[in-house]
N, CA and C atoms as an extended XYZ file, in Angstrom:
366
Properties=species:S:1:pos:R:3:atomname:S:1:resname:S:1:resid:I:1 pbc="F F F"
N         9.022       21.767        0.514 N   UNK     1
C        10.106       22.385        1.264 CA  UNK     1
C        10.362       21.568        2.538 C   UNK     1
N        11.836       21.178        2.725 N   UNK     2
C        11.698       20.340        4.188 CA  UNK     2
C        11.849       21.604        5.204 C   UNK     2
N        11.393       20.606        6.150 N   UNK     3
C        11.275       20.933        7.449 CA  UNK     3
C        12.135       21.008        8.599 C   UNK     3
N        13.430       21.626        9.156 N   UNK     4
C        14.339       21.369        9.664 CA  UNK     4
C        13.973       21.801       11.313 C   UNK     4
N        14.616       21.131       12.270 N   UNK     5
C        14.562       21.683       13.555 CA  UNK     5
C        15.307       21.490       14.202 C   UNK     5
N        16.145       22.775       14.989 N   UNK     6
C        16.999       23.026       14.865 CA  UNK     6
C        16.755       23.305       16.488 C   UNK     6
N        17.485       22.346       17.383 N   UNK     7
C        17.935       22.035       18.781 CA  UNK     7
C        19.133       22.628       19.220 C   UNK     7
N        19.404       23.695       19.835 N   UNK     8
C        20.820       24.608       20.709 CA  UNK     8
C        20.087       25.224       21.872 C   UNK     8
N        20.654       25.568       22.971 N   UNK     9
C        20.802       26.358       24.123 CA  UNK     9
C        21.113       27.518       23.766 C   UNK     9
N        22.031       28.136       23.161 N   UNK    10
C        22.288       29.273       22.370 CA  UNK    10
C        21.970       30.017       21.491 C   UNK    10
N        21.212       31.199       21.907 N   UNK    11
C        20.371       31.756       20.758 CA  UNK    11
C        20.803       32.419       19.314 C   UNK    11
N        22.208       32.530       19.712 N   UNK    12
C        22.561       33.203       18.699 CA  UNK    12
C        22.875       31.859       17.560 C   UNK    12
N        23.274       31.151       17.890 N   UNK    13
C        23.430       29.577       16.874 CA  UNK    13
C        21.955       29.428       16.516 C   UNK    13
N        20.770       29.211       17.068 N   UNK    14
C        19.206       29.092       16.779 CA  UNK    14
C        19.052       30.310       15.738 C   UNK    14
N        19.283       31.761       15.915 N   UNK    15
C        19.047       32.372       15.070 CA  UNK    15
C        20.115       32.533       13.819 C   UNK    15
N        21.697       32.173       14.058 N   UNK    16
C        22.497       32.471       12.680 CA  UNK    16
C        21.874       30.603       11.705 C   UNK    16
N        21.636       29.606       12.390 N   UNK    17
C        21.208       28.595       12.053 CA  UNK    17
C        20.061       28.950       11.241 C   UNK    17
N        18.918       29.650       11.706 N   UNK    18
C        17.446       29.707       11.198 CA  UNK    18
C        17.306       30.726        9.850 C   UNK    18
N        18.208       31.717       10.144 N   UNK    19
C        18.445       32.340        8.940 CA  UNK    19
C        19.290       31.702        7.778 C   UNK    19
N        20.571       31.131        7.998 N   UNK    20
C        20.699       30.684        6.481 CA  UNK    20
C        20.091       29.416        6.173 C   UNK    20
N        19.523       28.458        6.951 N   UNK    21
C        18.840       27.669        6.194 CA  UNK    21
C        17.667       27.662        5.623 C   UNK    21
N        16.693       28.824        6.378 N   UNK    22
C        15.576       29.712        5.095 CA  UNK    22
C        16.447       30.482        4.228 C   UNK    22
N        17.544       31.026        4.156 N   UNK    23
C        18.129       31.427        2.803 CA  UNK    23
C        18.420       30.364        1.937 C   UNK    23
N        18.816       29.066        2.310 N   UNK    24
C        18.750       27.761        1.464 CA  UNK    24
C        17.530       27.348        1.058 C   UNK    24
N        16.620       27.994        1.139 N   UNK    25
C        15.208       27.390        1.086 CA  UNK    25
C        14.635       26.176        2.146 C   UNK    25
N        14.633       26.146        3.326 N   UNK    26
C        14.417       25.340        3.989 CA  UNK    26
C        13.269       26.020        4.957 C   UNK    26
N        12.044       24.784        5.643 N   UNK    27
C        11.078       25.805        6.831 CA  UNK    27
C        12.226       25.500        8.407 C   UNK    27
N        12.475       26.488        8.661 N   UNK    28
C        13.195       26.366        9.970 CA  UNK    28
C        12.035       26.294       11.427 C   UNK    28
N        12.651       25.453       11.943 N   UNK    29
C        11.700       25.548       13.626 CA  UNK    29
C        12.305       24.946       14.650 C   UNK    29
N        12.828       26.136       15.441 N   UNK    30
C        14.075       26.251       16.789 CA  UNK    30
C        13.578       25.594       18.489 C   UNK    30
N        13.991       24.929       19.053 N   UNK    31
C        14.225       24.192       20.492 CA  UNK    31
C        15.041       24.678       21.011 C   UNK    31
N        14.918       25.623       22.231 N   UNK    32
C        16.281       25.872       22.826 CA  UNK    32
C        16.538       24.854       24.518 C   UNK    32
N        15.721       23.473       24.035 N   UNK    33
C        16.143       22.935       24.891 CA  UNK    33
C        15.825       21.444       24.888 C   UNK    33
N        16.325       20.308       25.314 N   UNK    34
C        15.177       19.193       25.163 CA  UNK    34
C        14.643       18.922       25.362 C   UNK    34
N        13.057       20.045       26.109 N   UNK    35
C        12.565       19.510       27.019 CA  UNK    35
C        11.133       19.286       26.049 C   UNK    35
N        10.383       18.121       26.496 N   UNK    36
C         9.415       17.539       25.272 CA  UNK    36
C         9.745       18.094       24.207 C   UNK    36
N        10.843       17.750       23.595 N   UNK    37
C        11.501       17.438       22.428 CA  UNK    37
C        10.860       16.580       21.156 C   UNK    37
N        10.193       14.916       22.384 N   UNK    38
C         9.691       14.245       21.433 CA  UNK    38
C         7.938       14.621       20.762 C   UNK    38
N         7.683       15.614       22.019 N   UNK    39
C         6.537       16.060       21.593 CA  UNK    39
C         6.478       17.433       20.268 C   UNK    39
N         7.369       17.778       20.525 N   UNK    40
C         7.559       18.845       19.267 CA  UNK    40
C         7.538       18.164       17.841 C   UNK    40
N         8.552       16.595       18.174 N   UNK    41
C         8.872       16.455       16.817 CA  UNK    41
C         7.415       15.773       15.847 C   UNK    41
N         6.620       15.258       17.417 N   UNK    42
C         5.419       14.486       16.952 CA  UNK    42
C         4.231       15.493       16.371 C   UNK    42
N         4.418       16.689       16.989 N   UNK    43
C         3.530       17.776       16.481 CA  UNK    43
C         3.795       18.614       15.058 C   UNK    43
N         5.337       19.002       15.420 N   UNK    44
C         5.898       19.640       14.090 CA  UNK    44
C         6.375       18.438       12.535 C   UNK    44
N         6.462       17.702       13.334 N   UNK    45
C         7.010       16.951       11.790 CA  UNK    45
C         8.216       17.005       10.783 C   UNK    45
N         9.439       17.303       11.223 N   UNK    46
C        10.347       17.717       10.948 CA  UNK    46
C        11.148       16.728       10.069 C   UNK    46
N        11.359       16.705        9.036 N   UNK    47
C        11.743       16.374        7.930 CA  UNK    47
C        13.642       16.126        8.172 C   UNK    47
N        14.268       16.535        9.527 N   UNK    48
C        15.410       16.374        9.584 CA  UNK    48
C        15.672       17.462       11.159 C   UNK    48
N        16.400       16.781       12.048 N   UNK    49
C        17.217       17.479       13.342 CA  UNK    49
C        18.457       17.948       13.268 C   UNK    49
N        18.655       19.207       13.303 N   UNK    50
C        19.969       19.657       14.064 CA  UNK    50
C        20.207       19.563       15.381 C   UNK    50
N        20.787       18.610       16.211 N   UNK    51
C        20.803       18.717       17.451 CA  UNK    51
C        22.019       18.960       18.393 C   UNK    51
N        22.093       19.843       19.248 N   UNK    52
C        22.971       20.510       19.702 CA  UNK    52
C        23.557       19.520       20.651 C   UNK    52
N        24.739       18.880       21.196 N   UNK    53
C        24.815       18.177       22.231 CA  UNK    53
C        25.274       18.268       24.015 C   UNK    53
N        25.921       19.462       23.749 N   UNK    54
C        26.156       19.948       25.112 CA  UNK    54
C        25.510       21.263       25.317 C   UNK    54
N        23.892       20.901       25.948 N   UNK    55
C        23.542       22.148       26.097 CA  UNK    55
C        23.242       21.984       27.934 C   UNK    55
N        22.734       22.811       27.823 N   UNK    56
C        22.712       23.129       30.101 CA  UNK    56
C        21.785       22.152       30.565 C   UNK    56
N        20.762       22.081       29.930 N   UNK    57
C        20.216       21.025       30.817 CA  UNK    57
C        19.664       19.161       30.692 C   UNK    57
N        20.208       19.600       29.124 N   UNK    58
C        20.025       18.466       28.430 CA  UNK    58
C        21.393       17.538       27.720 C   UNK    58
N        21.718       16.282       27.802 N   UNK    59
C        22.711       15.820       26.875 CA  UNK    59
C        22.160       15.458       25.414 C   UNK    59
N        22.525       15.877       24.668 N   UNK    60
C        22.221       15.709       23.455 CA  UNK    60
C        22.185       14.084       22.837 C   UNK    60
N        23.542       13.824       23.387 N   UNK    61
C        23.331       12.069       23.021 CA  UNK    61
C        22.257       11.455       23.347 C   UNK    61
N        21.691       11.751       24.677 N   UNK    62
C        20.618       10.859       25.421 CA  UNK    62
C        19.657       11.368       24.560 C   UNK    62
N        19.391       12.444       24.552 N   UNK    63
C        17.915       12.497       23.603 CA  UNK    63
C        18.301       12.206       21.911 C   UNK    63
N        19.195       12.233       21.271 N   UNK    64
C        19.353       10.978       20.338 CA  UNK    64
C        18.859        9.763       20.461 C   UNK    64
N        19.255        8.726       21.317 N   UNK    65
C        18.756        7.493       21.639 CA  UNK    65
C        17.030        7.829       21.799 C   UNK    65
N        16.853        8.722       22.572 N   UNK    66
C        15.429        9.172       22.745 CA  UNK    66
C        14.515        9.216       21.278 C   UNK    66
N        15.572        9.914       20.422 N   UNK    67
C        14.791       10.619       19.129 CA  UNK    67
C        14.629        9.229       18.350 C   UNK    67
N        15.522        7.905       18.060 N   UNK    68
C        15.984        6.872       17.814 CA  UNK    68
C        14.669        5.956       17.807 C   UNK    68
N        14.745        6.061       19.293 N   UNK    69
C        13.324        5.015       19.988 CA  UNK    69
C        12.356        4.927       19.381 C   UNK    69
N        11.984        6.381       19.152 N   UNK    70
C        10.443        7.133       18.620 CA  UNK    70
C        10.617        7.205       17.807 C   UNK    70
N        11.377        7.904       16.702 N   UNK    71
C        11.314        8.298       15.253 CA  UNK    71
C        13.190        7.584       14.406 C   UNK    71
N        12.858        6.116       14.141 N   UNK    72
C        14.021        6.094       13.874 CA  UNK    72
C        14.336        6.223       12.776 C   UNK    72
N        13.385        6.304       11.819 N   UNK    73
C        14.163        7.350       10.343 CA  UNK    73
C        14.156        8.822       10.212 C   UNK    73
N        14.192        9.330       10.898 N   UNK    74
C        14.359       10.614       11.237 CA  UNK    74
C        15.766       11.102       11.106 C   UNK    74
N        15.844       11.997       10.230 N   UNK    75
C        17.413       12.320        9.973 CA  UNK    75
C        18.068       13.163       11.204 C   UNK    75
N        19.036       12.876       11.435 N   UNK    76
C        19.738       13.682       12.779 CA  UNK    76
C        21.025       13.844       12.842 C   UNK    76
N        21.436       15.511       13.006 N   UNK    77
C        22.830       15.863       12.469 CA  UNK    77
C        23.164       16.318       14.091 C   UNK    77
N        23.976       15.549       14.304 N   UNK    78
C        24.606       16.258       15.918 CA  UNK    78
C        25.325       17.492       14.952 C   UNK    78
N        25.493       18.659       15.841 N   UNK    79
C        26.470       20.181       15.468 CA  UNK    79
C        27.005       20.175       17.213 C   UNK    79
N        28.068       19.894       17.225 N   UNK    80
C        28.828       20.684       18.239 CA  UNK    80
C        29.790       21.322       18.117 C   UNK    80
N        30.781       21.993       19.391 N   UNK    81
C        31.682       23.002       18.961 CA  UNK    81
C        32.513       22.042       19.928 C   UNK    81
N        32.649       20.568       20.124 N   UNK    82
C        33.833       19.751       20.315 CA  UNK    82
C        33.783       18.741       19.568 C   UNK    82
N        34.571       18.058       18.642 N   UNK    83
C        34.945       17.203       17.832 CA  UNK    83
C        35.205       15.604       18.718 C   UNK    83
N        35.407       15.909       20.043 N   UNK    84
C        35.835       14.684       20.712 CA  UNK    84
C        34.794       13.844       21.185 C   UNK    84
N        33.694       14.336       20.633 N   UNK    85
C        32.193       13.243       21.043 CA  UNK    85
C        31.736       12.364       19.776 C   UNK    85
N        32.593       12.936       19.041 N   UNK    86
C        32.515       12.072       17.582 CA  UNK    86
C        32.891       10.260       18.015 C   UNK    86
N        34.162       10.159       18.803 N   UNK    87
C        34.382        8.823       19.269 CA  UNK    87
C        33.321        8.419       20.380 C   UNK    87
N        32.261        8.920       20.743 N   UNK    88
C        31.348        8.355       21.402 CA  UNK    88
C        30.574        7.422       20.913 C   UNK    88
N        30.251        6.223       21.457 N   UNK    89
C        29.471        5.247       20.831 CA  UNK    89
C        28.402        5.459       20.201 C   UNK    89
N        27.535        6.928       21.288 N   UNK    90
C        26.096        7.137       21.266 CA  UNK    90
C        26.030        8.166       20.073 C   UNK    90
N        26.924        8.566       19.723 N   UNK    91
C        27.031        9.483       18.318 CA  UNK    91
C        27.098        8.831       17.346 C   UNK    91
N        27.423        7.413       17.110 N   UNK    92
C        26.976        6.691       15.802 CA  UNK    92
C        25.674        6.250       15.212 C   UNK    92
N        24.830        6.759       16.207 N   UNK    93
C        23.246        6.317       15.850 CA  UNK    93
C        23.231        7.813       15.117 C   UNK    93
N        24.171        9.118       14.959 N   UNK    94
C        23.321        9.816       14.339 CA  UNK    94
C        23.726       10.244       12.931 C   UNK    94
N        23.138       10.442       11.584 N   UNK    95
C        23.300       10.265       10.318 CA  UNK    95
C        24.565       11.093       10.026 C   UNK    95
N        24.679       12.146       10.838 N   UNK    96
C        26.083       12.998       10.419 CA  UNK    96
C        26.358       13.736       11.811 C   UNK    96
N        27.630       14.401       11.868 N   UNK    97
C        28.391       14.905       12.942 CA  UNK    97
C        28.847       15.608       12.250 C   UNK    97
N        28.733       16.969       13.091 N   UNK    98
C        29.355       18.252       12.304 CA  UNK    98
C        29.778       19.478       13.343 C   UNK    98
N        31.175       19.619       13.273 N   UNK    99
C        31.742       20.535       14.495 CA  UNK    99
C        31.052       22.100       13.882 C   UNK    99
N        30.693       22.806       14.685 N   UNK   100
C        30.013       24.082       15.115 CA  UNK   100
C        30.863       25.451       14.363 C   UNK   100
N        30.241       25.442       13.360 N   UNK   101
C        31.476       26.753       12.658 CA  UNK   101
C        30.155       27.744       12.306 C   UNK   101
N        30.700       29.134       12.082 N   UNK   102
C        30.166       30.476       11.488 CA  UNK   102
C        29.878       30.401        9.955 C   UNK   102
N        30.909       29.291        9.699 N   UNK   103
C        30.388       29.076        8.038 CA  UNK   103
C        29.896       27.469        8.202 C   UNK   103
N        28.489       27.684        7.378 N   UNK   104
C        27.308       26.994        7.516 CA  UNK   104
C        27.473       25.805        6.038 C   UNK   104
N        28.950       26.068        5.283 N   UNK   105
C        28.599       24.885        4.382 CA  UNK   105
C        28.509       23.805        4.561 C   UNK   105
N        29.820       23.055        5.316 N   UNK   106
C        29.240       21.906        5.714 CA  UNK   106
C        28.192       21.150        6.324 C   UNK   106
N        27.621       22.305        7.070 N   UNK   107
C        26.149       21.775        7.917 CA  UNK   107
C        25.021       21.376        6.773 C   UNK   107
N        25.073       22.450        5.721 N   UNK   108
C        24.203       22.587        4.380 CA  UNK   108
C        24.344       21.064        3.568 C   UNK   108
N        25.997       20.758        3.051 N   UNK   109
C        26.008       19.413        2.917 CA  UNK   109
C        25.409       18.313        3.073 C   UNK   109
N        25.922       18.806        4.839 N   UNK   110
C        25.356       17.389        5.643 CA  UNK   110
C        23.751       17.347        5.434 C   UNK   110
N        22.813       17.936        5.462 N   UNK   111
C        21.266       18.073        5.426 CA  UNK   111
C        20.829       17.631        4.160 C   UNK   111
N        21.623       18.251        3.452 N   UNK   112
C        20.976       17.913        1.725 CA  UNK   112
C        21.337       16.631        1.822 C   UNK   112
N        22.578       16.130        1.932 N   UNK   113
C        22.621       14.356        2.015 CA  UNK   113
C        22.061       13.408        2.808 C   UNK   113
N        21.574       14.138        4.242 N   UNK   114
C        20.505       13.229        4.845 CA  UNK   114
C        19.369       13.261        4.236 C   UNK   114
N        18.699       14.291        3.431 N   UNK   115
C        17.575       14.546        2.838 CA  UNK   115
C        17.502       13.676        1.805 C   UNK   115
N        18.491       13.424        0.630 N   UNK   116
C        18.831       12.931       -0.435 CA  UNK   116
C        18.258       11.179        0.203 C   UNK   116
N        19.249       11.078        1.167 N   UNK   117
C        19.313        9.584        1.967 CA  UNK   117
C        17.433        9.194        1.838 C   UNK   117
N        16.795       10.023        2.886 N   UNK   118
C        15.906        9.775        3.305 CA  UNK   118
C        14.921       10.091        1.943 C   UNK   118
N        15.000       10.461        1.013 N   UNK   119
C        13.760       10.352        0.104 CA  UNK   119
C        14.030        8.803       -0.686 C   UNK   119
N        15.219        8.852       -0.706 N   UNK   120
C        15.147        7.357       -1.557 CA  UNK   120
C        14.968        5.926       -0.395 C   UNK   120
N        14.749        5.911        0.504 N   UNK   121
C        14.112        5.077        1.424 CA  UNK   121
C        12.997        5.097        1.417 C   UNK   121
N        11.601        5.823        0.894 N   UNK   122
C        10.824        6.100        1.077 CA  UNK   122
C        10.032        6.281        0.241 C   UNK   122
């Protein structure tokens, strides 16, 4: 079963997030912030990131490059609820970009195809 972890400021996105992707069969495990981020991922082991990018105290891009440094096959899906960071440079280091909706298919997509990605590298 992979391992997903799932980075927002917002609890209610951490919890509508954590529930349907254990209804997809997935182990969910929530960050509501970036703070030792890289230590979570080194402890938990997470098989793939949801990472939130505009949260309060953290930029999401920067700890991309961060996540990059340290773990660079590490799958990583920016989710935001603005589409206009997609033309950011620092958003092309991450495997998928996915604007912030109530319906969770495309996010589901995006994971199974980073997952897909990352087993055949490996």
């Amino acid at each position: 079963m992979a391992k997903i972890l799932v980075v927002d400021d917002e609890e209610h996105i951490r919890l509508l997030y954590s529930e349907e992707l254990r209804d997809a069969g997935y182990e969910v495990i929530t960050a509501e912030s970036g703070y030792k981020l890289l230590e979570l991922i080194e402890s938990e082991k997470p098989d793939l990131v949801v990472l939130d990018i505009k949260m309060v105290d953290y930029n999401g891009l920067d700890l991309l490059q961060d996540i990059r440094a340290k773990f660079y096959d590490l799958p990583v899906i920016l989710s935001t609820a603005y589409d206009t960071f997609k033309e950011d440079t620092k958003s092309m280091a991450a495997d998928f970009y996915v604007v912030k909706s109530f319906d969770l298919t495309e996010l589901k997509k995006k994971i199974a195809m980073a997952l897909e990605a990352r087993e055949s590298f490996e």
